[in-house]
C-alpha positions as MATLAB code, in Angstrom:
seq = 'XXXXXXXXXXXXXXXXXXXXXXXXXXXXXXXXXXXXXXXXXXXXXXXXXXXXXXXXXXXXXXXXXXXXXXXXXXXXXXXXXXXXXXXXXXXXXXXXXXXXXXXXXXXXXXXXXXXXXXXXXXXXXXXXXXXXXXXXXXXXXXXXXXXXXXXXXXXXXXXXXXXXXXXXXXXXXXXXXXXXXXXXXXXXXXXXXXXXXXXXXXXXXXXXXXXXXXXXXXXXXXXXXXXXXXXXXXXXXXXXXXXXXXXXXXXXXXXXXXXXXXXXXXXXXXXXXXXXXXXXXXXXXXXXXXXXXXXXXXXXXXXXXXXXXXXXXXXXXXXXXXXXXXXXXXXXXXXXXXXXXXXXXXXXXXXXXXXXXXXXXXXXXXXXXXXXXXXXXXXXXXXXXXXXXXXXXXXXXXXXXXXXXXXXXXXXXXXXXXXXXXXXXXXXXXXXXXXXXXXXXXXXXXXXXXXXXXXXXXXXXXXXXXXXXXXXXXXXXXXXXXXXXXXXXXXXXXXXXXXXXXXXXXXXXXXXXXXXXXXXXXXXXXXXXXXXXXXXXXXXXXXXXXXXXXXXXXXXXXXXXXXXXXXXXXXXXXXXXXXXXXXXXXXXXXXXXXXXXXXXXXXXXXXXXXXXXXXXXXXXXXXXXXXXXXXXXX';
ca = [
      83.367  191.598  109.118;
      86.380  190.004  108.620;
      86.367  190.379  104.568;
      86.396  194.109  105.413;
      88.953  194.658  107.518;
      91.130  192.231  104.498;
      89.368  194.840  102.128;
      91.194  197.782  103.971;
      94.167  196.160  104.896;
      94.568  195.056  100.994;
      93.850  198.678  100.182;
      96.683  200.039  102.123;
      99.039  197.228  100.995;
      98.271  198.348   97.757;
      99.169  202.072   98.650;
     102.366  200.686   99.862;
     103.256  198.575   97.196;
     102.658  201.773   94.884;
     105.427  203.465   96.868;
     107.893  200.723   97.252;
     107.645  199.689   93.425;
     109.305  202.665   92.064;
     112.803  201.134   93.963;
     112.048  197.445   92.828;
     115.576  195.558   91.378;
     114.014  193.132   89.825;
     112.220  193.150   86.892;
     109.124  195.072   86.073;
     105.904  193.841   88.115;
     108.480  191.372   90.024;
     107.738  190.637   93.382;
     109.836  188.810   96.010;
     108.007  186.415   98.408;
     109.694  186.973  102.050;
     108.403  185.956  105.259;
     107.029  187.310  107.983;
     109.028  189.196  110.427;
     111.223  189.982  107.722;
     112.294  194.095  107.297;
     111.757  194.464  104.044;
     114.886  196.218  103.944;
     116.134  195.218  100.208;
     114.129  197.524   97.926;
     111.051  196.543   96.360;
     110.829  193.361   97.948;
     107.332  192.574   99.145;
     106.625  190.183  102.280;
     104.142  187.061  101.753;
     102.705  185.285  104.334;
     104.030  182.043  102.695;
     101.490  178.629  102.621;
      99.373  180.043  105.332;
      98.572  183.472  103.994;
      95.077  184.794  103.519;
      96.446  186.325   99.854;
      93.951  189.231  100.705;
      95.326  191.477  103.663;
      98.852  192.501  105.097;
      98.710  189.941  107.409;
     102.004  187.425  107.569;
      99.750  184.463  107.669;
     101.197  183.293  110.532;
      98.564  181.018  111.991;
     100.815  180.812  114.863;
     101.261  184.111  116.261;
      99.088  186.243  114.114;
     102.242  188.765  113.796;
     102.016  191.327  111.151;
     104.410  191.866  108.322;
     106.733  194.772  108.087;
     106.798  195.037  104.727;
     103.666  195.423  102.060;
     101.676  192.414  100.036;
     101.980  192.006   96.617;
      98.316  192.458   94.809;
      99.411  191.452   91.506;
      98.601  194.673   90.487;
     100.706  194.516   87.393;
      98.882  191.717   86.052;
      97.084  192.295   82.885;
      96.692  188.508   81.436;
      93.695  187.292   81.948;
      94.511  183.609   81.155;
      97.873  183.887   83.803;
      98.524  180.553   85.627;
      96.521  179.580   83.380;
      96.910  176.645   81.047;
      96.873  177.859   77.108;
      97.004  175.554   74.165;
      98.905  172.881   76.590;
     101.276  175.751   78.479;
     100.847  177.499   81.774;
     101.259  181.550   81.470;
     103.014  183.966   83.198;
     100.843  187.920   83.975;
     102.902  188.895   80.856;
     101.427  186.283   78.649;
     105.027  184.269   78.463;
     105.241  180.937   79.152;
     106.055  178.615   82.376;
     108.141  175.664   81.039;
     108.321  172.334   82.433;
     105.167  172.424   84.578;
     103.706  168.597   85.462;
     100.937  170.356   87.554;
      98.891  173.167   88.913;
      98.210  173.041   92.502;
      97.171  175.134   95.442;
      98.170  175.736   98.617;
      94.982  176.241  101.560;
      94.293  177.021  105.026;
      91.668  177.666  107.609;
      92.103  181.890  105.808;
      89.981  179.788  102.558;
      87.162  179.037  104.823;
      84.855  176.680  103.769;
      85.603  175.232   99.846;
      83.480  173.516   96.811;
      86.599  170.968   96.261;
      84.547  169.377   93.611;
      84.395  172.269   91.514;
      88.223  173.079   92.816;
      89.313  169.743   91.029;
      87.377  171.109   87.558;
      89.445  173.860   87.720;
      92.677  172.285   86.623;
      94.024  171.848   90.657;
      95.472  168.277   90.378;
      96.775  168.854   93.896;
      96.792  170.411   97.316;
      99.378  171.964  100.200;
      97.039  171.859  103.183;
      97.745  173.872  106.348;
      98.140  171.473  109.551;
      98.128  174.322  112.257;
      96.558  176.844  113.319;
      97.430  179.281  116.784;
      98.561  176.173  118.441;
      95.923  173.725  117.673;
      95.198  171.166  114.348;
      93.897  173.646  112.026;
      89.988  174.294  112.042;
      89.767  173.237  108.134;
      92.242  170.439  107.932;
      90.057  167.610  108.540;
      87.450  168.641  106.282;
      89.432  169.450  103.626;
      91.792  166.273  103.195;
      88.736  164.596  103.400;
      86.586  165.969  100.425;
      89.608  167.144   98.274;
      90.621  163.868   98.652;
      87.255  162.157   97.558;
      87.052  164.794   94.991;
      90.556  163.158   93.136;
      92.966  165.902   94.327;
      96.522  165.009   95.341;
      97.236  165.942   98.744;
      99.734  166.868  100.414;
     101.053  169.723  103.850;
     102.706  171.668  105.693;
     103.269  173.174  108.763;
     104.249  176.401  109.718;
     107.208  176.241  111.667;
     107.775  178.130  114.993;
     110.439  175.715  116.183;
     113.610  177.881  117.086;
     115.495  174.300  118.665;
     116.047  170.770  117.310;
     113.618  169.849  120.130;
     110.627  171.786  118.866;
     111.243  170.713  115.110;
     111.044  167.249  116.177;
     108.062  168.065  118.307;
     106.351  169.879  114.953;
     107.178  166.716  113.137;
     105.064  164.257  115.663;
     102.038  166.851  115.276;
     101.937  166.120  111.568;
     102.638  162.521  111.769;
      99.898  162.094  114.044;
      97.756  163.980  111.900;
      98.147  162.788  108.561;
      98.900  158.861  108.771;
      95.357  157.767  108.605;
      94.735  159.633  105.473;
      96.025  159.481  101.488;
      99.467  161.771  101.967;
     100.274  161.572   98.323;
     102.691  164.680   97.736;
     105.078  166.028  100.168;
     105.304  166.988  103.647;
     106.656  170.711  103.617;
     108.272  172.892  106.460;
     107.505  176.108  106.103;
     110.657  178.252  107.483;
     109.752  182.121  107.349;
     109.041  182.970  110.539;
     110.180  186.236  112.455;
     111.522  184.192  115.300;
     113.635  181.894  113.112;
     115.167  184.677  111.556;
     117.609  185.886  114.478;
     118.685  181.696  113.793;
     122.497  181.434  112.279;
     122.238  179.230  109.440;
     123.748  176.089  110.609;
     121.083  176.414  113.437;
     117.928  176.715  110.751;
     119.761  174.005  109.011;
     119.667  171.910  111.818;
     116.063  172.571  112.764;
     115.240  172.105  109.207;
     117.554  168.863  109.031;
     115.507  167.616  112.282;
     112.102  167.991  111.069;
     112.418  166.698  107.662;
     114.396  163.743  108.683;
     111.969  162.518  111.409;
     109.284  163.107  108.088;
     111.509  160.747  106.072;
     111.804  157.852  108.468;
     108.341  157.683  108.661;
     108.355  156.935  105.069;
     107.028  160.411  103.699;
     109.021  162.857  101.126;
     109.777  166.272  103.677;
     110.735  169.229  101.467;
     111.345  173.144  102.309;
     109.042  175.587  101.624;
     110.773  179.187  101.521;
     110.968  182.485   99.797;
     113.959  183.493   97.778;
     115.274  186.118  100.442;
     115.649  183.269  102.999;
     116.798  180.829  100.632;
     119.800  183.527   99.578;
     120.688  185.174  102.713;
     119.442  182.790  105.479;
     119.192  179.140  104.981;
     122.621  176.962  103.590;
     120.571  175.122  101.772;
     124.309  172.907  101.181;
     123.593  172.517  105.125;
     120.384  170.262  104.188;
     119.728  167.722  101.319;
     115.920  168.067  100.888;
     114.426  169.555   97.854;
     112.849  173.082   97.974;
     109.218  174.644   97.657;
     110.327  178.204   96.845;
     108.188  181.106   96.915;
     108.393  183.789   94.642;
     105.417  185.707   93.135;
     104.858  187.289   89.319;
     108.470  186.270   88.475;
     110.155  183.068   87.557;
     112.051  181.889   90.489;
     116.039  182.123   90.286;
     116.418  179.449   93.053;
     117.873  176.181   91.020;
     115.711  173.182   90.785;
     112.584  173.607   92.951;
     110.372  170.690   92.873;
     107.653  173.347   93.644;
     106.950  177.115   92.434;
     104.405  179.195   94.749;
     103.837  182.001   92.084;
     100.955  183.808   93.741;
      99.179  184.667   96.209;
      96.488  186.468   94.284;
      95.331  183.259   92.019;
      91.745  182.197   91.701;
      89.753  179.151   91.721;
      86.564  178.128   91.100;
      85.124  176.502   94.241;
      86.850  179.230   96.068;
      86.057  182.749   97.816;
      88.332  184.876   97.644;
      92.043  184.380   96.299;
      93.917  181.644   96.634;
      98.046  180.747   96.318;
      98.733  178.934   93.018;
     101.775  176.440   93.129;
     103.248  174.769   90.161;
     104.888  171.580   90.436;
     107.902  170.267   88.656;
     109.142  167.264   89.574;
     107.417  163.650   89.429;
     106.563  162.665   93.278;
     105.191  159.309   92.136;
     108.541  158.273   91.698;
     109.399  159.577   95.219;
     106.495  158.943   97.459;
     105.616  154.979   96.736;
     102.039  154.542   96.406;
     102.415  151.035   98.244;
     104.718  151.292  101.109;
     105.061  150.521  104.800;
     104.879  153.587  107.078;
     106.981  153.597  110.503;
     105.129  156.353  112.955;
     105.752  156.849  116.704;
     106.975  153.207  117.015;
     103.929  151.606  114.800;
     103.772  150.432  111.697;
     101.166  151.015  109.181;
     100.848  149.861  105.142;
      99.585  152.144  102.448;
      98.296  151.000   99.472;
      97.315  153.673   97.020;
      98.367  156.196   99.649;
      95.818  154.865  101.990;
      96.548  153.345  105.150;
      94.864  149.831  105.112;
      92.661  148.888  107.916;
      90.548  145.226  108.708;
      91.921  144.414  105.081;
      94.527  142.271  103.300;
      97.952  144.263  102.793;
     100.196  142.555   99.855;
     103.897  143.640  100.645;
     105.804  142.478   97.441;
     105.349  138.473   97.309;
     104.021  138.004  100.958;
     100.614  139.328  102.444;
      99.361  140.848  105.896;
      96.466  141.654  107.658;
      95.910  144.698  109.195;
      94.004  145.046  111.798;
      91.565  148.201  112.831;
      94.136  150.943  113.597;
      95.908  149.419  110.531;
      98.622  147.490  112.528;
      99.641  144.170  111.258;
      97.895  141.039  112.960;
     100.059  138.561  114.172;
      99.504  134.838  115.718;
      95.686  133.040  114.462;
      93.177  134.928  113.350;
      89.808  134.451  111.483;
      88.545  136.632  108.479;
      85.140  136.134  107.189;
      84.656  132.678  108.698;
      88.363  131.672  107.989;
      91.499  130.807  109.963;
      94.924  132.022  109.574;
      98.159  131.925  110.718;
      99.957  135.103  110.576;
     104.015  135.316  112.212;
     104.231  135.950  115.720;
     107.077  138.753  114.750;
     106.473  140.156  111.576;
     102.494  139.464  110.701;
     103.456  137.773  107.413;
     100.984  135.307  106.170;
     102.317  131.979  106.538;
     101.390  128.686  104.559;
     102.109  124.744  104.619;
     102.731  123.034  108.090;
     102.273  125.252  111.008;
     102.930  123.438  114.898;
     100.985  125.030  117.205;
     100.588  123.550  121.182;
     101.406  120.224  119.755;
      99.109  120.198  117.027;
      99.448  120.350  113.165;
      97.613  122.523  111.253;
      97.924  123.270  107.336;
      97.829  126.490  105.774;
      96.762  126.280  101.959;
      98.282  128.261   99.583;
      96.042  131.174  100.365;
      97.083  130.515  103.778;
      93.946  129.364  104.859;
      93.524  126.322  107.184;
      92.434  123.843  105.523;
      90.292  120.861  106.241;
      89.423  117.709  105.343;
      91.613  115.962  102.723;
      95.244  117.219  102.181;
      97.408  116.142   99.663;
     100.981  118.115  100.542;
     103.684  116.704   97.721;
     101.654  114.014   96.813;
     101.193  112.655  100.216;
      98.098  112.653  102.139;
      96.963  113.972  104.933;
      93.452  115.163  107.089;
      92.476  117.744  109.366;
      89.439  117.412  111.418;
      86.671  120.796  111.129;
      89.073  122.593  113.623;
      92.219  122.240  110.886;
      93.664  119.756  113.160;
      96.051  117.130  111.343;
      94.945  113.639  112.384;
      97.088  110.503  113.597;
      95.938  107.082  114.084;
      92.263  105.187  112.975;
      89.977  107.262  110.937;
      86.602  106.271  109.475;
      85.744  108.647  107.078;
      82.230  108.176  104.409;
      82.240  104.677  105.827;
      85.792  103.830  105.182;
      88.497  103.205  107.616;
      92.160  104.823  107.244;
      95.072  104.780  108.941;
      97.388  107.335  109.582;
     101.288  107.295  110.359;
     102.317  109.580  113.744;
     103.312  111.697  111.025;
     100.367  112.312  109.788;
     100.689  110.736  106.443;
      98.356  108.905  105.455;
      99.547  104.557  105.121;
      98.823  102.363  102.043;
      99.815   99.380  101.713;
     100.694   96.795  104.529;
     100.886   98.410  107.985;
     101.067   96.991  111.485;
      99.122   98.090  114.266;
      99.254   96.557  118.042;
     100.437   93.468  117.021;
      98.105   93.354  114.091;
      98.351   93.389  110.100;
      96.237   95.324  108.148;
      96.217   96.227  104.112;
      94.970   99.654  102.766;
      94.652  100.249   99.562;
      95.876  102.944   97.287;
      93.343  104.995   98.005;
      93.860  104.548  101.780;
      91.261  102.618  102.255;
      91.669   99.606  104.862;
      90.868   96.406  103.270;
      88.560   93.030  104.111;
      88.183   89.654  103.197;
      90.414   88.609  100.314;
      93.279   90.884   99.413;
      95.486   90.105   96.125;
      98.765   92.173   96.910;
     100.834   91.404   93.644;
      99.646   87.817   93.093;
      99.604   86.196   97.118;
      96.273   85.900   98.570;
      96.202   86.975  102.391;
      92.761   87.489  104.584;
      91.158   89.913  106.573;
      88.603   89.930  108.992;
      85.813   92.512  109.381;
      88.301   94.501  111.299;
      90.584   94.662  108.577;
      93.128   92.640  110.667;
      95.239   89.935  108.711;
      94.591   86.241  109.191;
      96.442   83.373  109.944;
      95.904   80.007  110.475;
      92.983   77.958  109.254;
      89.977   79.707  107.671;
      86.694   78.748  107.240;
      85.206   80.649  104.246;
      81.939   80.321  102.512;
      83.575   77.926   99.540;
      85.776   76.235  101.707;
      88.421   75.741  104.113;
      92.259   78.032  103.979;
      95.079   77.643  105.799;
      97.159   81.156  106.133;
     100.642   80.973  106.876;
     102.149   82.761  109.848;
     103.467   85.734  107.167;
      99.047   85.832  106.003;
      99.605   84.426  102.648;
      97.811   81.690  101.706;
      98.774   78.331  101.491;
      98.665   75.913   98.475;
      99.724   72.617   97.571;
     100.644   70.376  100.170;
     101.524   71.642  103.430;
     102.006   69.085  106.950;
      99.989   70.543  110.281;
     100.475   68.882  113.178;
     102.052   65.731  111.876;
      99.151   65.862  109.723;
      99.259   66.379  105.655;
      96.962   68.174  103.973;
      96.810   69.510  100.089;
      95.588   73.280   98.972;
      94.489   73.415   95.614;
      95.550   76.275   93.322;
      92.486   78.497   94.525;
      94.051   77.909   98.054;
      91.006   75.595   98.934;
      91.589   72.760  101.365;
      91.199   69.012   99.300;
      88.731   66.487  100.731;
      88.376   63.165   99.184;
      90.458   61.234   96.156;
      92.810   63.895   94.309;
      95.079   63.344   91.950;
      98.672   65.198   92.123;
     101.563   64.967   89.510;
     100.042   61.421   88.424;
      99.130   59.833   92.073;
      96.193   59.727   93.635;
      95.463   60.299   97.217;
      92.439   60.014   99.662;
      91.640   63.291  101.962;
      89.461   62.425  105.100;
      86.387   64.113  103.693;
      86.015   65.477  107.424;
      89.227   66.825  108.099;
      91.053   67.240  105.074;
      94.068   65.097  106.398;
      95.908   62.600  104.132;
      94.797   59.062  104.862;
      98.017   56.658  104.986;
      99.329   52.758  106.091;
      95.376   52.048  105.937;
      92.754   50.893  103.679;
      90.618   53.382  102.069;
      86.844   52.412  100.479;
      86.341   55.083   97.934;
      82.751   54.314   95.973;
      82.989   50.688   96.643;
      86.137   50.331   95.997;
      89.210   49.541   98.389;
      92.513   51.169   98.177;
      95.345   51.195  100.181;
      96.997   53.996  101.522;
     100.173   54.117  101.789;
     102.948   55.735  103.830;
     103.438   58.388  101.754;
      99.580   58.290  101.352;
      99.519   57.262   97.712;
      96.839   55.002   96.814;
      96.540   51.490   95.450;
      93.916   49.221   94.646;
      93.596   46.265   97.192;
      95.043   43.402   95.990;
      96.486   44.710   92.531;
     100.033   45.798   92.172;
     101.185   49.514   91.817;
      99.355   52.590   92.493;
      96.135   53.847   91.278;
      96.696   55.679   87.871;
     100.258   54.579   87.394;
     101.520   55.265   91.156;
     104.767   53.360   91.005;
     104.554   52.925   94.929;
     106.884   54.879   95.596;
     107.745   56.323   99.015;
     105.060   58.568  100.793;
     105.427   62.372  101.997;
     107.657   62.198  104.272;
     110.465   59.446  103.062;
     113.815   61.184  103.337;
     114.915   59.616  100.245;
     112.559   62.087   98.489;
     113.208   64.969  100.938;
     114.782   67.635   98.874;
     114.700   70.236  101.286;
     112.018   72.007  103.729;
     109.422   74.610  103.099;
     109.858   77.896  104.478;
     107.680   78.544  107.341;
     107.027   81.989  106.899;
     108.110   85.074  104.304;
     111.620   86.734  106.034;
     112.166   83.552  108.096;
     114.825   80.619  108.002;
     113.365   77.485  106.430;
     111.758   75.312  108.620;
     111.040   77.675  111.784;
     107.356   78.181  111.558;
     105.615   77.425  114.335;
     102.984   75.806  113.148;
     104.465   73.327  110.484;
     107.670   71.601  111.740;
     109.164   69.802  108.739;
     107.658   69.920  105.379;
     108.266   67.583  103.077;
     107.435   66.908   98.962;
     105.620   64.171   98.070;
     107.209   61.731   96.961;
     107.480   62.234   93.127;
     109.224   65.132   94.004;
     108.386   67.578   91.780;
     105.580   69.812   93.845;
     106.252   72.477   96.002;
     106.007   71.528   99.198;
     103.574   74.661  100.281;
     102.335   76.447   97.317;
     103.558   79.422   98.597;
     107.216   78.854  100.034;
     108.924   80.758   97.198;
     108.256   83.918   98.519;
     110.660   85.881  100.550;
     110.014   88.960  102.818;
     106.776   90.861  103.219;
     103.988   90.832  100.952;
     104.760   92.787   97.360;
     103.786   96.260   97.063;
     103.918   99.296   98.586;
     104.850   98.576  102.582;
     104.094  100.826  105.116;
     103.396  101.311  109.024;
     105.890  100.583  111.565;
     107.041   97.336  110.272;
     107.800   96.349  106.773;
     104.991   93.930  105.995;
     103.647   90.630  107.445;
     106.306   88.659  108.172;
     109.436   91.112  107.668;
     111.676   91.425  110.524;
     111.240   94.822  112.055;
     115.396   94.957  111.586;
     114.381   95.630  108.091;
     111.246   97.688  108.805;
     110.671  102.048  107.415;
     111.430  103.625  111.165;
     108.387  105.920  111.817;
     108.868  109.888  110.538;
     110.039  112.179  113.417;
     107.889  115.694  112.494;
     109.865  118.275  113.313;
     109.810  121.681  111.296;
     106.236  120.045  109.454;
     104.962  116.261  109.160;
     107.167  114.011  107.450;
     110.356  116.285  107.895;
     113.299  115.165  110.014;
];
C-alpha cells in the first residue's frame, strides 16, 4: 500500500518538476537539494528530504514530524547514463557521462524508508560505506539495529546521523546523548552527521543554528567521534555561517557537482540504486580520508564512562593495549581496576586508571609480584638477579622455607640469603643456590660445622673420624690450641692428636683418652719411658736431650718463648675468647699457636643475614632492607 501512494506521490512530483524546470538557474538537469520546510521560492530549486528521505515520494523525509515539502522532488528525470554513479574504467560518472574527480568512495545513506536490506549483496555493489538513520518519530529508528549489525558483518563502513529537530542548545545536546547512547557499543567507523534542514530550524538566525550545530557536534567530538554537517546548498548559502562552526560539511546537492568548497561528503542523489535494495536509494561520495580522522584504536569518553575501541569496536571481557600499557575491560567494556583473575590468572590492575601493573605490588601487607605479563607469579622469582618466592596464592615469603627437601632462608625483605646468616642467636651457611648447609662447610678455605639443623658449631665435636674443636667464630681449630689449662694439638685435617706426635722436630705424648698434652711426668710409650716435660716435650728416661733431637727446651707455656697470644675468635681482640685464656707456642716457636688464629672477621664469602658472619661484630654487620615502594627498596 505504501509503494503506491510513493508511486502517485512520485508521479505528481514529477508533474511538478516538469513545470518548475523550465525556470531552473542552474545548469541543465541541475537540481538543488533543500530541506524540508523550505519554500522553494528560488526558481527551479527542488526540495530533498536530505539523509532520511524515502527518494521515491514528495515526502521531506522527516522521520520526525512526517511534514511535507513545499517544493517538488527531483526524479532524475534528466538522466540518460546508464553507468551514472557508477564506477567506469577506475572513475565515478556523472548522468551526463562526465566524470566525478577525487572520489575515495561510494557510499549510501539508509533509513527505516529502505525497509528491510540484502547488505551482503549491498557491499558487492561497490558501497564501501554507510550513513545510517538513528531516529525515527521520536524513537531509535525501527531499522537501525539491524542494519549496523549486518552491514557491519557484511564489511561496510558505518557511520550516522540524526535528523535534527533541536531549535535550542539544550535539545542539540539532548540529540547528541541519543546517538551516543546508541552507537558506542558498535563499530562507528565514519562520521557522526547532523542533519540541519528542518522547517523549524529555518525561522533560526544563523548564529543560533550555529550554535545548535556548534553544541551537538562538539558534545560528538569529546566523546572521541568525528561530528560533521550534513546540509543542502540553499542552507549552506543563505542560512548556516558555516565561519560560525569549524566542522567539515556533508553537502547535498543532486545531478550537479556541488559548488560548496571542500565537502568531505557529496549526497548526489536520491534516485541511485543498489543491488540488495528495493526501491531507490541516496548515493554519497566521499572525499576525504576518515582513517586519518577517526582512530581505529582509541579511548571513547561517553556520559561519564570510558570505553576502548580497537578496530572501531568497543572491547568487552578482553585485553585493551593503549600504546605501551594494557587494560582489561570488563563486560560493559569499562576498564577493571584493583585484582582480578582472567582464565585462571591473577592481576593487578591500578586502582585509578585500570593500567596493568607489573614488578612489586604491596597489597594489605603482603608482597605480591607481577611478571612481565603482569601476571602473579609463583614459585621462584628472580627480580634483578635476586631471588625471591611466592607461595600458590603469589604471596612473597619471609623467614624458613623448605622447599623439594631443601631448607632456605629468606631476609624480611624477601630476598632470598646465601652465604652466612644469623638467626635467633644461631649461625647458619646457605649456599649459592640458597640452600642451607650441614655437616662440613669449606667457606673459602676454613672449615666450620653444622648440625642437622643447619646451625653452626662450636666447641668440641665428636665426628665419625675423630674429635674437633670449633672456635667461638665456628672455624675449626688446628695446631695447638690450650682448653682449660689443658693443651691439646689439631692436626692439619683439624683432627684432635692422641698419642706420641711429632711437631717442628719434638715429640710429644697425647693422653690417648683425652687428647691432653702429658707434662712434668713420665710417659711409657711401647715399653719405653719418656719424660715429659713442662713444656710437654719428651725425653727418654735417663738419656740426655729430647727424643728426636728435642734440645729440652722450655715447654708450651714458658714466657721466654711466648711471642704473643692467639686470637680467640675472628673480629675479636687477641686473647678474649672465652674458652681459651692464654695461648701460647710451643716452645720452638715457630707454630701457630691455633691453626686458625690468622683469620680476621667473619668467615670469607658472600655474608648475609642480620649480622655479618660468625664472629663479626654486629657494629660492622649489612642492616636488614626496609621494603618500602617493593622488596629490597629503601
Amino acid at each position: 500500500m505504501k509503494r503506491k501512494q510513493e508511486m502517485k506521490k512520485r508521479c505528481q512530483a514529477l508533474l511538478l518538476a516538469g513545470i518548475l524546470g523550465a525556470g531552473t538557474l542552474g545548469p541543465a538537469a541541475t537540481v538543488y537539494a533543500i530541506g524540508p520546510g523550505e519554500t522553494g521560492s528560488q526558481t527551479g530549486q527542488v526540495t530533498s528530504g536530505g539523509p532520511g528521505a524515502t527518494g521515491n515520494n514528495t515526502s521531506s523525509g522527516n522521520t520526525e514530524t512526517g511534514s511535507q515539502n513545499t517544493g517538488a522532488k527531483s526524479t532524475d528525470t534528466s538522466q540518460t547514463n546508464t553507468n551514472a554513479w557508477k564506477k567506469v574504467n577506475g572513475v565515478y560518472q556523472m548522468p551526463d557521462g562526465s566524470s566525478i574527480q577525487n572520489v575515495l568512495a561510494r557510499g549510501i545513506d539508509v533509513s527505516r524508508w529502505q525497509g528491510e536490506i540484502n547488505w551482503s549483496q549491498v557491499a558487492a555493489d561497490d558501497v564501501s560505506f554507510v550513513m545510517l538513520g538513528t531516529r525515527s518519530k521520536g524513537a531509535v529508528d525501527p531499522y537501525f539495529h539491524r542494519n549496523i549489525q549486518q552491514a557491519s558483518a557484511a564489511g561496510v563502513k558505518v557511520g550516522v546521523y540524526i535528523y535534527s529537530l533541536a531549535t535550542t542548545v539544550e535539545m542539540a545536546e539532548a540529540e547528541a546523548d541519543f546517538v551516543l547512547d546508541l552507537i558506542h557499543d558498535y563499530p562507528i567507523s565514519y562520521p557522526v552527521a547532523f542533519d540541519m534542514e528542518d522547517s523549524t530550524q529555518g525561522n533560526l538566525s544563523k548564529a543560533d543554528l550555529a550554535a545548535i550545530a556548534s553544541a551537538f557536534c562538539s558534545k560528538i567530538s569529546s566523546a572521541g567521534y568525528y561530528p560533521i554537517i550534513y546540509a543542502n546548498e540553499n542552507w549552506l548559502k543563505n542560512k548556516l555561517d558555516m565561519n560560525l562552526m569549524d566542522y567539515p560539511v556533508w553537502v547535498a546537492r543532486y545531478s550537479a557537482r556541488p559548488t560548496y568548497e571542500n565537502p568531505v561528503m557529496w549526497q548526489a542523489t536520491s534516485t541511485g540504486s543498489v543491488n540488495g535494495i528495493n526501491g531507490n536509494v541516496d548515493i554519497d561520495f566521499q572525499f576525504k580520508d576518515f582513517t586519518s580522522v577517526i582512530p581505529a584504536n582509541t579511548w571513547r569518553t561517553i556520559d561519564g564512562r570510558r570505553y576502548y575501541y580497537s578496530n572501531y569496536t568497543k572491547q568487552k571481557n578482553a585485553w585493551a593495549q593503549d600504546g605501551s600499557d594494557w587494560y582489561y575491560m570488563d563486560e560493559e567494556g569499562l576498564a577493571s581496576t584493583g585484582w582480578i583473575t582472567v582464565s585462571g590468572v591473577r592481576y593487578y590492575l591500578d586502582e585509578t586508571t585500570g593500567k596493568l601493573q607489573t614488578g612489586w605490588r604491596q597489597d594489605d601487607g603482603k608482597w605480591y609480584y607481577l611478571g612481565s605479563s603482569g601476571a602473579v607469579k609463583k614459585g621462584w622469582i628472580n627480580d634483578g638477579g635476586v631471588w625471591y618466592y611466592s607461595n600458590q596464592e603469589g604471596v612473597m615469603q619471609t623467614g624458613w622455607l623448605e622447599i623439594d627437601g631443601k631448607r632456605y632462608y629468606m631476609e624480611p625483605s624477601g630476598k632470598m640469603a646465601v652465604g652466612w646468616t644469623s638467626q635467633n642467636g644461631k649461625w647458619y651457611y646457605l649456599d649459592p643456590s640458597g640452600a642451607m648447609m650441614k655437616g662440613w662447610i669449606n667457606d673459602n678455605g676454613t672449615w666450620y660445622y653444622s648440625d642437622q639443623s643447619g646451625a653452626m658449631q662450636t666447641g668440641w665435636l665428636n665426628d665419625a673420624d675423630g674429635k674437633y674443636y670449633l672456635k667461638t667464630s665456628g672455624a675449626m681449630a688446628t695446631g695447638w690450641r690450650q682448653l682449660d689449662g689443658a693443651w691439646y694439638y689439631f692436626d692439619g685435617s683439624g683432627r684432635m692428636a692422641v698419642g706420641m706426635i711429632e711437631v717442628n722436630g719434638l715429640h710429644y705424648y697425647m693422653d690417648p683418652s683425652t687428647g691432653r698434652m702429658v707434662s712434668d711426668r713420665a710417659v711409657d710409650i711401647g715399653g719405653v719411658t719418656y719424660q715429659a716435660a713442662a713444656d710437654g716435650s719428651l725425653s727418654q728416661q735417663g738419656e740426655s736431650g729430647a727424643v728426636s733431637g728435642n734440645t729440652g727446651s722450655e715447654a708450651p707455656g714458658t714466657p721466654s718463648e711466648n711471642t704473643g697470644s692467639s686470637s680467640g675468635a675472628p673480629g675479636t681482640a687477641a686473647g678474649n675468647e672465652s674458652s681459651s685464656g692464654t695461648i701460647i707456642i710451643p716452645s720452638n716457636g715457630n707454630n701457630s699457636s691455633d691453626g686458625a688464629s690468622s683469620q680476621t672477621g667473619s668467615p670469607s664469602g658472600t655474608v648475609t643475614g642480620i649480622n655479618g658472619g660468625p664472629g663479626v661484630s654486629s657494629s660492622t654487620s649489612q642492616s636488614p632492607v626496609v621494603t618500602g615502594t617493593k622488596p629490597g627498596e629503601q
